[in-house]
Every structure is written in structure tokens, then in C-alpha cells.
mmCIF file of the C-alpha atoms, coordinates in Angstrom:
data_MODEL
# 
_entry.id   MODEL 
# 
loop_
_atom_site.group_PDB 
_atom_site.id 
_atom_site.type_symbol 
_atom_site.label_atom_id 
_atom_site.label_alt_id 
_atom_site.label_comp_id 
_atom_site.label_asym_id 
_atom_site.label_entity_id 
_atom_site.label_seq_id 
_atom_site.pdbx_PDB_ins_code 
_atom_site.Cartn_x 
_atom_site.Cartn_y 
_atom_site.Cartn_z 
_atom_site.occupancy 
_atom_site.B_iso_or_equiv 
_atom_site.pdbx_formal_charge 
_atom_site.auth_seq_id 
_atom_site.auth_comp_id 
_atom_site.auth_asym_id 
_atom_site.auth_atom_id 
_atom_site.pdbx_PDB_model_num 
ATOM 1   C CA . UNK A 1 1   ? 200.692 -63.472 229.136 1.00 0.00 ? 1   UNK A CA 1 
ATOM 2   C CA . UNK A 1 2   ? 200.886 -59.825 227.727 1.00 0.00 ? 2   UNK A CA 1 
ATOM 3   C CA . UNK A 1 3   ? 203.861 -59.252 225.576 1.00 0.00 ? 3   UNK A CA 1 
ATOM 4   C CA . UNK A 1 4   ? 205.449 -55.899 226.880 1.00 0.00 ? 4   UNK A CA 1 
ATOM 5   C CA . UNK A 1 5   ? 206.924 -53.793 224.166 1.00 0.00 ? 5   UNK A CA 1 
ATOM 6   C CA . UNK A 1 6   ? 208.749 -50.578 224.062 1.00 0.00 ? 6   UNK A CA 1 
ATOM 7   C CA . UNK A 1 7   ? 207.234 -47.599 223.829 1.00 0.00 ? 7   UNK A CA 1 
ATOM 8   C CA . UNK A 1 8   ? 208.742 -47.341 220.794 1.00 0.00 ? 8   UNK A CA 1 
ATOM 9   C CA . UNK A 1 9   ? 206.806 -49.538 219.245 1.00 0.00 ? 9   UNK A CA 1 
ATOM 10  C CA . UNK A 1 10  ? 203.405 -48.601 220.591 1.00 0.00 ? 10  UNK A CA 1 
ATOM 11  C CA . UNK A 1 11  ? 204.190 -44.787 220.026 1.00 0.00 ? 11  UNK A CA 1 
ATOM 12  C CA . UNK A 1 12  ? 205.068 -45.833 216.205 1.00 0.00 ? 12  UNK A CA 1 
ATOM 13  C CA . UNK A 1 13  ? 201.127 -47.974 216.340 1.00 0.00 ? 13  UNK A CA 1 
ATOM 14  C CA . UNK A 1 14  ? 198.944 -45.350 217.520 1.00 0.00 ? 14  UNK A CA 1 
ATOM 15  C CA . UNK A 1 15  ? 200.232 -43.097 215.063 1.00 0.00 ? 15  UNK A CA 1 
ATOM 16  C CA . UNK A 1 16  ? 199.649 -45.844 212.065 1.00 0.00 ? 16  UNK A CA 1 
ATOM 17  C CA . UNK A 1 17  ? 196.099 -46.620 213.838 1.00 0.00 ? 17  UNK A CA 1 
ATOM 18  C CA . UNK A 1 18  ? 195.178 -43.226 213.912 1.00 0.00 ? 18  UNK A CA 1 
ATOM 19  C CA . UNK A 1 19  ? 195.806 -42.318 210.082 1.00 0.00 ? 19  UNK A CA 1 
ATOM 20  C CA . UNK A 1 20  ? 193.926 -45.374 209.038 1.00 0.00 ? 20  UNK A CA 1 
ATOM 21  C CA . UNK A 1 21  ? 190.652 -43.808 211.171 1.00 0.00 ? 21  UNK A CA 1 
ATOM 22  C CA . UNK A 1 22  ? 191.544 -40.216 209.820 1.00 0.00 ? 22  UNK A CA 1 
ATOM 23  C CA . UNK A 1 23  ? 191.860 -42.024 205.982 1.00 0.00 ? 23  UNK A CA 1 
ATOM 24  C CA . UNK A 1 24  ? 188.793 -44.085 206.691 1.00 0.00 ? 24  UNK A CA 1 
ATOM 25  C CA . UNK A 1 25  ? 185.937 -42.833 203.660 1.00 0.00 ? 25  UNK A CA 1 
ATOM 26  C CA . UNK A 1 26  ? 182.801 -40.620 205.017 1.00 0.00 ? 26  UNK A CA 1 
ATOM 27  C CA . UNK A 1 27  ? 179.890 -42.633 206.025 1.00 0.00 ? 27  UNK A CA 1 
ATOM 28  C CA . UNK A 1 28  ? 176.966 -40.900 207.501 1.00 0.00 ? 28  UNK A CA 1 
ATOM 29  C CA . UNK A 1 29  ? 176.017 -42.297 211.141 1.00 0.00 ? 29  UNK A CA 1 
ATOM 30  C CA . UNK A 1 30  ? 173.065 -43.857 212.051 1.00 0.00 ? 30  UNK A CA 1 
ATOM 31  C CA . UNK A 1 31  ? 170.445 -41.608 213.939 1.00 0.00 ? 31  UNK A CA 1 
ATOM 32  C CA . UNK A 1 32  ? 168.366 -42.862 217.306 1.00 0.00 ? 32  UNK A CA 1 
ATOM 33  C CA . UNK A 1 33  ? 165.162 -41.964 215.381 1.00 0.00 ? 33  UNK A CA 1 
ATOM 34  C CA . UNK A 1 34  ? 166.251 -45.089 213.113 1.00 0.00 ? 34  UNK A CA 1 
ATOM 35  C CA . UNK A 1 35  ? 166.711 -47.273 216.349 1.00 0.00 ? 35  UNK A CA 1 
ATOM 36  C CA . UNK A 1 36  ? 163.272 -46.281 217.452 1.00 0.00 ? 36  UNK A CA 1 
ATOM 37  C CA . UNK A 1 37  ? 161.866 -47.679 214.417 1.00 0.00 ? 37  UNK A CA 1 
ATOM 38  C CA . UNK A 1 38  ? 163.021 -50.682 215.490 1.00 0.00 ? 38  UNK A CA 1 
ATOM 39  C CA . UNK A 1 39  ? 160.174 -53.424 216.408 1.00 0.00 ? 39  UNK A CA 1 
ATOM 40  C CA . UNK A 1 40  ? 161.074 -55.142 219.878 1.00 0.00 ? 40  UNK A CA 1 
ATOM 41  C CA . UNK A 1 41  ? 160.878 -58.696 218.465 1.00 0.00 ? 41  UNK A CA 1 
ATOM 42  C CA . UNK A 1 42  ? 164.028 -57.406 216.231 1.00 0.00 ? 42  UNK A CA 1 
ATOM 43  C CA . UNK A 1 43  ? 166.008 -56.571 218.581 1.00 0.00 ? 43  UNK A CA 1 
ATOM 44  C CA . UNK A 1 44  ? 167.767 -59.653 219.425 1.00 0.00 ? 44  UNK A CA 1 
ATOM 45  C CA . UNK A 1 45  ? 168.797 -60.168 215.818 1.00 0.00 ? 45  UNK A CA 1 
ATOM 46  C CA . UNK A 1 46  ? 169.833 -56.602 215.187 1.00 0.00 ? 46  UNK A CA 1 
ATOM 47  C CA . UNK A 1 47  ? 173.723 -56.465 213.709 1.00 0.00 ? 47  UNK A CA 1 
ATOM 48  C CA . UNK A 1 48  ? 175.218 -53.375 213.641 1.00 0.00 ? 48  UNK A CA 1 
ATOM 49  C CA . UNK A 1 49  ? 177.228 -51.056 210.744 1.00 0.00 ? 49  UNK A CA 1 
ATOM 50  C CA . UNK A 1 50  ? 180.102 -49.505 211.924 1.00 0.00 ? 50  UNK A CA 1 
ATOM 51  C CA . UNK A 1 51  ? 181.749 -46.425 210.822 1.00 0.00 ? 51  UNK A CA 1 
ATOM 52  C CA . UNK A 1 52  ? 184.943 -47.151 208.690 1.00 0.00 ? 52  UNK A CA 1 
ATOM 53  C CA . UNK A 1 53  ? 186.701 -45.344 211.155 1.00 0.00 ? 53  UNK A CA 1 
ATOM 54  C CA . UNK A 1 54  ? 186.120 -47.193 214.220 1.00 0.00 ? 54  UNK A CA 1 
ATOM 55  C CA . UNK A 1 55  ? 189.533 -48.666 215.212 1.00 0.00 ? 55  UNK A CA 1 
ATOM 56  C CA . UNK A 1 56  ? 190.739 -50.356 218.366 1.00 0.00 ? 56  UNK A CA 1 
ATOM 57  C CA . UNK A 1 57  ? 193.877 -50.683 220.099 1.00 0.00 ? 57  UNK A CA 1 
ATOM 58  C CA . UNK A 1 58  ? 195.474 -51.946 223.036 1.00 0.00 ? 58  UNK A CA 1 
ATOM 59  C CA . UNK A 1 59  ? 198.092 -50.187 225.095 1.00 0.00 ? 59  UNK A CA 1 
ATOM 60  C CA . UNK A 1 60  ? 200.733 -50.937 227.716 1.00 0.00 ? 60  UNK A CA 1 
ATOM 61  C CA . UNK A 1 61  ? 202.367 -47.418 227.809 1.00 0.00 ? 61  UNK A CA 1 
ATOM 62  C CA . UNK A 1 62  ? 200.506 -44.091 227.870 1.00 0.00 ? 62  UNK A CA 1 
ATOM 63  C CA . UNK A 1 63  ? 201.343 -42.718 224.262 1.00 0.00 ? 63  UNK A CA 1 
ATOM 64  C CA . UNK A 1 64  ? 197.606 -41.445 224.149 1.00 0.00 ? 64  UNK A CA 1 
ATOM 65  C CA . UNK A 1 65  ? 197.812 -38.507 226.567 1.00 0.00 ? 65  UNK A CA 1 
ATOM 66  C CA . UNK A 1 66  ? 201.515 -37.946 225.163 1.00 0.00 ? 66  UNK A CA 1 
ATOM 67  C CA . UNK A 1 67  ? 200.301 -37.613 222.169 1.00 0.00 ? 67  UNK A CA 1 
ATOM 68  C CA . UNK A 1 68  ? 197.627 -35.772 222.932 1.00 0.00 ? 68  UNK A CA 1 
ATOM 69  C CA . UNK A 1 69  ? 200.208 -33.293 224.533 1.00 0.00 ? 69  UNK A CA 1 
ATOM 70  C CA . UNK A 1 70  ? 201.827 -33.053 221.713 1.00 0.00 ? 70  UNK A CA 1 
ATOM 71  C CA . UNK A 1 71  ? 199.129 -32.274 219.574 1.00 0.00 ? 71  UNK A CA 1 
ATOM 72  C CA . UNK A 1 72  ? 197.979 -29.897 222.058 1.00 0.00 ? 72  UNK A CA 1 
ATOM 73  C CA . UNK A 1 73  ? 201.369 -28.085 222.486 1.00 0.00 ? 73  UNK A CA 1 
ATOM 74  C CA . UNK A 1 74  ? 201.022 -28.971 226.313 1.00 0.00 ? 74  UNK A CA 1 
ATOM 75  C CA . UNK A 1 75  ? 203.017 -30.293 229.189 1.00 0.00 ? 75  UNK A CA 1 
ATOM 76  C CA . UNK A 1 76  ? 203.917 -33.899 228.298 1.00 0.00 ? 76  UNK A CA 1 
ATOM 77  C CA . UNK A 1 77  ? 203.258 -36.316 231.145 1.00 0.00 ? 77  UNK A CA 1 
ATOM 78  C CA . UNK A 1 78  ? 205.341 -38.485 232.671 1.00 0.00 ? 78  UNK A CA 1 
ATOM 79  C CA . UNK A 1 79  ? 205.848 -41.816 230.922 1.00 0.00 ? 79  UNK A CA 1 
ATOM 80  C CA . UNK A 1 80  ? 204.127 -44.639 232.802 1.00 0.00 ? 80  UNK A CA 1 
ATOM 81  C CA . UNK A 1 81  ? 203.117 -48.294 231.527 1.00 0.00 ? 81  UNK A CA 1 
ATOM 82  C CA . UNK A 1 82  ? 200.446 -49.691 233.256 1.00 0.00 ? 82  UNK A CA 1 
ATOM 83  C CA . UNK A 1 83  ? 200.320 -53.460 234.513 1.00 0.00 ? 83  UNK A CA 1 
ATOM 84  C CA . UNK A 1 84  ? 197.892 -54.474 232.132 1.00 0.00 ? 84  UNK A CA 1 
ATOM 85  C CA . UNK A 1 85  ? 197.202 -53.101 228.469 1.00 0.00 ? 85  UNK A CA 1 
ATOM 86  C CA . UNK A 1 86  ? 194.064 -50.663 228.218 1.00 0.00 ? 86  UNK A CA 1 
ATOM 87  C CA . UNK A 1 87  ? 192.216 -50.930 225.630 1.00 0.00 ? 87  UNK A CA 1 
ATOM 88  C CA . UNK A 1 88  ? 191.159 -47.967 223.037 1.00 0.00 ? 88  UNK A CA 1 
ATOM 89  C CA . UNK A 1 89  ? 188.849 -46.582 220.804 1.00 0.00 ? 89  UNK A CA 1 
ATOM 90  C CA . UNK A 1 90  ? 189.656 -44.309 217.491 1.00 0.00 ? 90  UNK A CA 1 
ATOM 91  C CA . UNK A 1 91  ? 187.321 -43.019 215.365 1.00 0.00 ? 91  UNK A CA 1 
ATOM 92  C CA . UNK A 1 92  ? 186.439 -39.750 213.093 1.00 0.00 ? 92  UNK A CA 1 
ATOM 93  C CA . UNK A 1 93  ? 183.352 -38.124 212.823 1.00 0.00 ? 93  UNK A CA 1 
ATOM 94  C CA . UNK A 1 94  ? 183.599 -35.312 209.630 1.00 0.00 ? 94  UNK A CA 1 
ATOM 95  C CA . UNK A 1 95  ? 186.991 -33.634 210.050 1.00 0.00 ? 95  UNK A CA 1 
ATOM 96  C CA . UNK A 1 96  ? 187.585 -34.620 213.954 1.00 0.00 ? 96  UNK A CA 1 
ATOM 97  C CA . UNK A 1 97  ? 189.845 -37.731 215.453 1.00 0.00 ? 97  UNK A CA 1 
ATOM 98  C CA . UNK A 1 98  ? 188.761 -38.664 218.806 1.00 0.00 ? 98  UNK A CA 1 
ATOM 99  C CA . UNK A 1 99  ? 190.144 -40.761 221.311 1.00 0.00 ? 99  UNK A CA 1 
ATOM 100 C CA . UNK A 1 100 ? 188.824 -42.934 224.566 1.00 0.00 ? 100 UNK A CA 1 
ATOM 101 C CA . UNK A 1 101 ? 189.574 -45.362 226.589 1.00 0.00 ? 101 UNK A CA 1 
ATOM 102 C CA . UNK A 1 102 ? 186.937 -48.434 227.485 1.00 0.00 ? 102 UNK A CA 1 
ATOM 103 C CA . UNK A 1 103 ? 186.226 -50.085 230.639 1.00 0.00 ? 103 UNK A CA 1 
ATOM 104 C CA . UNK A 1 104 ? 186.160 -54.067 230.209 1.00 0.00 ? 104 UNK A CA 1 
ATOM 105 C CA . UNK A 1 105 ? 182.404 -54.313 229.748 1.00 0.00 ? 105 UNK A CA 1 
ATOM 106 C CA . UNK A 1 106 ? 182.226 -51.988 226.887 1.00 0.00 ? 106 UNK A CA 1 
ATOM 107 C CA . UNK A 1 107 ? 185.380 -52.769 225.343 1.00 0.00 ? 107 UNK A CA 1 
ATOM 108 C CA . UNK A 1 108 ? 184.189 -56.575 225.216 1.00 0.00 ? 108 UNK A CA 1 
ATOM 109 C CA . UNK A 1 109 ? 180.721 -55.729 223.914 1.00 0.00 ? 109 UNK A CA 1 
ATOM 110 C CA . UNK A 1 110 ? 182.451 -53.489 221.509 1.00 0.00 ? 110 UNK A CA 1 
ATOM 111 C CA . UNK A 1 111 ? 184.185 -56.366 220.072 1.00 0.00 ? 111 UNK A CA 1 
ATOM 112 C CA . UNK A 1 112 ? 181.940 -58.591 219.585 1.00 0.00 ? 112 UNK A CA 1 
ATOM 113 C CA . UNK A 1 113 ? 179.633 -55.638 217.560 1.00 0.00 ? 113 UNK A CA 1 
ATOM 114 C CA . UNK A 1 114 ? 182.680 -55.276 215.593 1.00 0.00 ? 114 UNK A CA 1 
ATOM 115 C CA . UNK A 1 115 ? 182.647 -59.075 214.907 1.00 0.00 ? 115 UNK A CA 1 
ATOM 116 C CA . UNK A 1 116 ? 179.072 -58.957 213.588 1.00 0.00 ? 116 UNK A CA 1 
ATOM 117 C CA . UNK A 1 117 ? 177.251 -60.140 216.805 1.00 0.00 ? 117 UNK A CA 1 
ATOM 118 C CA . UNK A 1 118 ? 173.516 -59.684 217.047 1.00 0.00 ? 118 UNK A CA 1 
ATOM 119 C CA . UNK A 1 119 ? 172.502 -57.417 219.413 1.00 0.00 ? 119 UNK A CA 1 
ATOM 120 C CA . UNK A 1 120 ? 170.791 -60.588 222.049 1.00 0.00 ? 120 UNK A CA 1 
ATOM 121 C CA . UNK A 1 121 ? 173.940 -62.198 222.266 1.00 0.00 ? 121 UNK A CA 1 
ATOM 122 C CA . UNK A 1 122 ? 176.377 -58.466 223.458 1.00 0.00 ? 122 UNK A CA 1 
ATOM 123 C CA . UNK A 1 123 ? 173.696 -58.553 226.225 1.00 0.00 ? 123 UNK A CA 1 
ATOM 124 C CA . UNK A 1 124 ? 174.157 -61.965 227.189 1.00 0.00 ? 124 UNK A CA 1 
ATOM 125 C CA . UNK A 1 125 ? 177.912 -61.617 227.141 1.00 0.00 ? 125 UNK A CA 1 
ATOM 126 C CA . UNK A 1 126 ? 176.895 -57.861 229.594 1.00 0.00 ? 126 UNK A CA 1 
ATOM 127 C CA . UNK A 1 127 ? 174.623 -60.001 231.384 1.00 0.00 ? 127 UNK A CA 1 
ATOM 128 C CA . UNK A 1 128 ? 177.601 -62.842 232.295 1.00 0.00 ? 128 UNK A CA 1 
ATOM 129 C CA . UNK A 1 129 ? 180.422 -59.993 233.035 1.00 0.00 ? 129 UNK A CA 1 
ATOM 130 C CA . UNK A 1 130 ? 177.810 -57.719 234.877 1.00 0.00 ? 130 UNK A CA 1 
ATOM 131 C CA . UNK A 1 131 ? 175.039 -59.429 236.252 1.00 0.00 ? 131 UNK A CA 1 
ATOM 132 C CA . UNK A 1 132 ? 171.332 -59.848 235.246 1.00 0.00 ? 132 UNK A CA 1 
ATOM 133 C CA . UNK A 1 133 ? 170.112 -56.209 236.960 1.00 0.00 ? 133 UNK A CA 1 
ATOM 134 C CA . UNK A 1 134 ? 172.963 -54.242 235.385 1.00 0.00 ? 134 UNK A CA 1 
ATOM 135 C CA . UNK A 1 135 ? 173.315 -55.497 231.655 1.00 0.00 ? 135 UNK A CA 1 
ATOM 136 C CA . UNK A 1 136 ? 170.464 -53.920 230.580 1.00 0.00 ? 136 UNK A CA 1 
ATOM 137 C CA . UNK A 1 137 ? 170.744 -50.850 231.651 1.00 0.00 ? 137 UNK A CA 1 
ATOM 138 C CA . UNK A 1 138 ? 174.302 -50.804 230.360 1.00 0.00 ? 138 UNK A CA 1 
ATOM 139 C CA . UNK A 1 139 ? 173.832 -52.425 226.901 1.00 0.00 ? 139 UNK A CA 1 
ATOM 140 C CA . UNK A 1 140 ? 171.318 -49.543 226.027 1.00 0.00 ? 140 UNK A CA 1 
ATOM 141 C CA . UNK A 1 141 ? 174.212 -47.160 227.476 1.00 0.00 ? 141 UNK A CA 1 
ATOM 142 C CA . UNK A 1 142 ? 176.433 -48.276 225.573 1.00 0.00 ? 142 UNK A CA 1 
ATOM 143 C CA . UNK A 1 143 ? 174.538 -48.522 222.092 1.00 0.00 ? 143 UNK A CA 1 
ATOM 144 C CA . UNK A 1 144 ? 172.930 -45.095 222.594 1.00 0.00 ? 144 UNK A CA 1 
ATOM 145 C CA . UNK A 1 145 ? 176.967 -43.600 223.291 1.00 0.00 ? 145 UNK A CA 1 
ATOM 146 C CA . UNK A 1 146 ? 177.771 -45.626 220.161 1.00 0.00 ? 146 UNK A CA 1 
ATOM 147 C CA . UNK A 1 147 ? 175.611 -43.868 218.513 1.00 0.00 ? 147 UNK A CA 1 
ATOM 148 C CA . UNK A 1 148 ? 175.601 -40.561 219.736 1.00 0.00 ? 148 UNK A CA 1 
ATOM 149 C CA . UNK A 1 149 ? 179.520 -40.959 219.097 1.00 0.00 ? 149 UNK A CA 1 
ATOM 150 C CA . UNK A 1 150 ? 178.747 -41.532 215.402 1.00 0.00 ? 150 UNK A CA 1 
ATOM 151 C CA . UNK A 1 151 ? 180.242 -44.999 215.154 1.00 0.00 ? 151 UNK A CA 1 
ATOM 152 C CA . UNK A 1 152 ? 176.964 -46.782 214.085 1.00 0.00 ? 152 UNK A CA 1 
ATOM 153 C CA . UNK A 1 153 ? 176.092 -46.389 210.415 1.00 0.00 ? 153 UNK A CA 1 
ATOM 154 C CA . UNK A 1 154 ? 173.319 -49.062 210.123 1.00 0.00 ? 154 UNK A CA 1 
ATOM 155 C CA . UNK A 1 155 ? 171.281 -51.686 211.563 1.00 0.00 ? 155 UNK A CA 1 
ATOM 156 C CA . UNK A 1 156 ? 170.003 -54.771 210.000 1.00 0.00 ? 156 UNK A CA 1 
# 
């Protein structure tokens, strides 16, 4: 069971989350080229570097866009909480903070990365939430937006 909080106190984390990303040191992401380099009989083993920046959060209430609002100087939303938390990802890339939200695929692929996984098992965990066909198609998606994103800083 989800623990529902105020908004108080998820307006005061996001906040704390974000200036921990924006603190994070520089780190200079990895390019595709360097993925391409990559033999095939690697792959399975490959772990992932992530930027220092690369923060996660879950959230009941919708501080993101009001905070984004704020930022922006813009019409703040209404407040809504949704039934279950959604799940977030920070991170900087040179002077910019950006936000997004994950569907449950990525954000549990995502995860594991974070926790060191090899590369073989985040597609078997796509291939058990998605389905043989889809995984993939998706776990290349998802590495090559991880990427492009800047949140990769080595392989290994």
C-alpha cells in the first residue's frame, strides 16, 4: 500500500531532488559511436555509467507541472493527486534541469540500470513485462533515449 502524503511534503522533495541533480559534478555523456563499438557477444554483460545527475522520484500529487508553472511564470494548474504515484526522472545536462515522467516499462528498466544490471538481464525483465516481440525493440529505445538524453556516461 502507497503511503499518501501531503503535498506539502512532496512539493518540499522535488525541490531537494532537484538541487541534488543541479549540484551533481559535470560528467561528459557517453556517445552512440561508443555503443557501436560494442561487439555483440558483449552486449549481455554491458553495465552502464550514469550521469551523477540522474535522480528518480515518485509522486502522488502533481508538483512537477506546478512547479514547472512557477518556474515558467505561467498559469498554475489545478492541484490533482493521482491514484497511484508516477514515477520521475531528473537529470542535468551542462547548465539545463530537465524533467519526465516514465511509463512502467522504462521506469523499471531504468532501475535496475541504476542498480548495476547488465544489459541481458533489463531485457529479460522488458521481455517478462512486454512480451518477447516488443522488448527488443523497446530496450534499444530506451538505451538510445538514455543516451541521447545524456544520462549514460560509460559502458563496461
Amino acid at each position: 500500500m502507497v503511503a499518501v502524503h501531503h503535498i506539502g511534503a512532496e512539493g518540499v522533495e522535488r525541490p531537494r531532488v532537484v538541487i541534488r541533480a543541479v549540484g551533481a559534478p559535470p560528467a561528459t555523456p557517453l556517445g552512440g559511436e561508443a555503443l557501436g563499438r560494442v561487439p555483440p557477444q558483449r552486449w549481455a554483460q554491458l553495465r552502464f555509467t550514469w550521469h551523477p545527475s540522474v535522480k528518480r522520484l515518485a509522486l502522488l500529487w502533481n508538483v512537477p507541472q506546478l512547479w514547472q508553472a512557477l518556474t515558467d511564470e505561467g498559469e498554475r494548474p489545478p492541484v490533482t493527486v493521482e491514484a497511484r504515484p508516477v514515477e520521475w526522472l531528473l537529470w542535468r545536462r551542462q547548465l539545463t534541469t530537465y524533467f519526465r515522467s516514465l511509463a512502467d516499462a522504462e521506469s523499471a528498466a531504468l532501475d535496475g540500470a541504476l542498480r548495476g544490471w547488465p544489459f541481458g538481464e533489463l531485457c529479460e525483465l522488458l521481455c517478462a513485462q512486454l512480451g518477447e516481440r516488443t522488448a527488443p525493440a523497446q530496450a534499444a529505445a530506451l538505451l538510445r533515449g538514455w543516451v541521447d538524453s545524456g544520462l549514460v556516461i560509460g559502458a563496461s
